[in-house]
N, C-alpha and C positions, 0 to 999 in steps of 0.2 A: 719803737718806743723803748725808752732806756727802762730797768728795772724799779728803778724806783717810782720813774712812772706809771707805769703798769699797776705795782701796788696802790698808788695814790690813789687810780682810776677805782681798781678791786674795791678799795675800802670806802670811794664815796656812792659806786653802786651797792654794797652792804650797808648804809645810812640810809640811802634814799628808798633800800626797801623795806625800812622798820616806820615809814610813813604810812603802808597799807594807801587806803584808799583816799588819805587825807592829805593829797601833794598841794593842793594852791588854796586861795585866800585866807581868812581867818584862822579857820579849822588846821591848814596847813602849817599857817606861822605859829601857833600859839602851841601845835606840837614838839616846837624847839625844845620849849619845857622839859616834857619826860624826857627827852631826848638825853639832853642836858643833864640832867639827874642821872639815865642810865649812864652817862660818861663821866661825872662826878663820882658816882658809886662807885666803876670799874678803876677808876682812879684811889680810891680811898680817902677821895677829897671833901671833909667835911665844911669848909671855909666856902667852895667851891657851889657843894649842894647848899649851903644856909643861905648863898647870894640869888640862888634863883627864887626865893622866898620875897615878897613884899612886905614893908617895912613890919605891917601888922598883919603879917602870915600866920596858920599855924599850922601843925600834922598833927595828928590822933595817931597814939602809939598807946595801945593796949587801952589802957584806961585813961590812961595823961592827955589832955589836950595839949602841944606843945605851944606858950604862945611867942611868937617872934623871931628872927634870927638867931639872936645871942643863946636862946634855950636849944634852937634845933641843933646849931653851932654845935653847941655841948654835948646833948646829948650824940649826935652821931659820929665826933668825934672817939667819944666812947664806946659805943658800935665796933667803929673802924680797925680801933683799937684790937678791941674783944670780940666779942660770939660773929659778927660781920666783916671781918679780917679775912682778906680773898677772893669774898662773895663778889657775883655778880648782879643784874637787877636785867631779868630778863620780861621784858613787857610788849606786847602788843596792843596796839590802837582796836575798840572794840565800838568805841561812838564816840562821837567830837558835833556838839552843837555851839553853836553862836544862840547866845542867850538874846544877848542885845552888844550894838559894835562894842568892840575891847573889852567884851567878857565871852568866854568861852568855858563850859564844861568837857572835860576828856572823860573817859574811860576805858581805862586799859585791863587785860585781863594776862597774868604772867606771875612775879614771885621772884622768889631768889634763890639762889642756887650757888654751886661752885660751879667755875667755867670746863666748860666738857660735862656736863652732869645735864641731864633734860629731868625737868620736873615733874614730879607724879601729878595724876588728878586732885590728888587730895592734898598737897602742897600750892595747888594755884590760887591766887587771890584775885579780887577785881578792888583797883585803884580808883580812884575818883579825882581829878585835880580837878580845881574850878581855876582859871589863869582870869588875869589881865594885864590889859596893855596901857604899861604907865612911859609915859616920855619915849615912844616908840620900843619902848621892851619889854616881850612877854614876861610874866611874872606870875609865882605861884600865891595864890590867896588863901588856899585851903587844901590841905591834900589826905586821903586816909585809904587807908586798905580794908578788905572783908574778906576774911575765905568765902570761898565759892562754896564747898562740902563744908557743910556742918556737922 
């Protein structure tokens, strides 16, 4: 195997194991999502993260409900920009239900960090995405973080 394919192999067994326990149906596809987001973020692609968003998405960010694209848009550009310039979005799968088909809640439990940096306890948050599935593609409907330690 030539070197590049070796890597190719290394990095799609490093995806396949930030799936946890959620590799098939539902539960599995609709973790594209974080997924997605985590590769958005590591990217500093704010255009990127606002498309996994449904048309009438929002994310709770401190007090703001963000509503839609064009506001997440914004705002995370400005993130990207500023104080989230670097960071990465380290998350794992902690529950994934099918609500009813083409809706799915996740919960992830993880935070953000600079890459090479492991997060303390009191740095980890749990995520909440509720997805669905519009025109055969997951999509984010609702997403918000909580610290875990209060």
């Amino acid at each position: 195997m030539t070197t590049s394919a070796t890597a190719l192999v290394d990095q799609a067994k490093n995806w396949a194991d930030l799936y946890g326990n959620y590799t098939t149906g539902e539960e599995g596809a609709s973790l594209t999502v974080p997924l997605r987001a985590r590769a958005a973020w590591e990217a500093g692609d704010a255009d990127a993260f606002a498309e996994l968003f449904a048309d009438e998405g929002s994310m709770l960010v401190s007090d703001d409900q963000l509503q839609g694209r064009d506001a997440i848009r914004t705002y995370m550009a400005a993130q990207f920009a500023g104080d989230l310039a670097g960071t990465v979005l380290v998350e794992e799968p902690t529950e994934i239900k099918t609500v009813s088909p083409g809706v799915t809640v996740a919960i992830t439990t993880g935070g953000v960090t600079r890459p090479g940096v492991e997060l303390t306890e009191a740095e980890k948050v749990r995520a909440s995405y509720v997805l669905v599935l519009r025109d055969g593609v997951w999509q984010l409907l609702s997403h918000q973080t909580s610290p875990i330690q209060s």
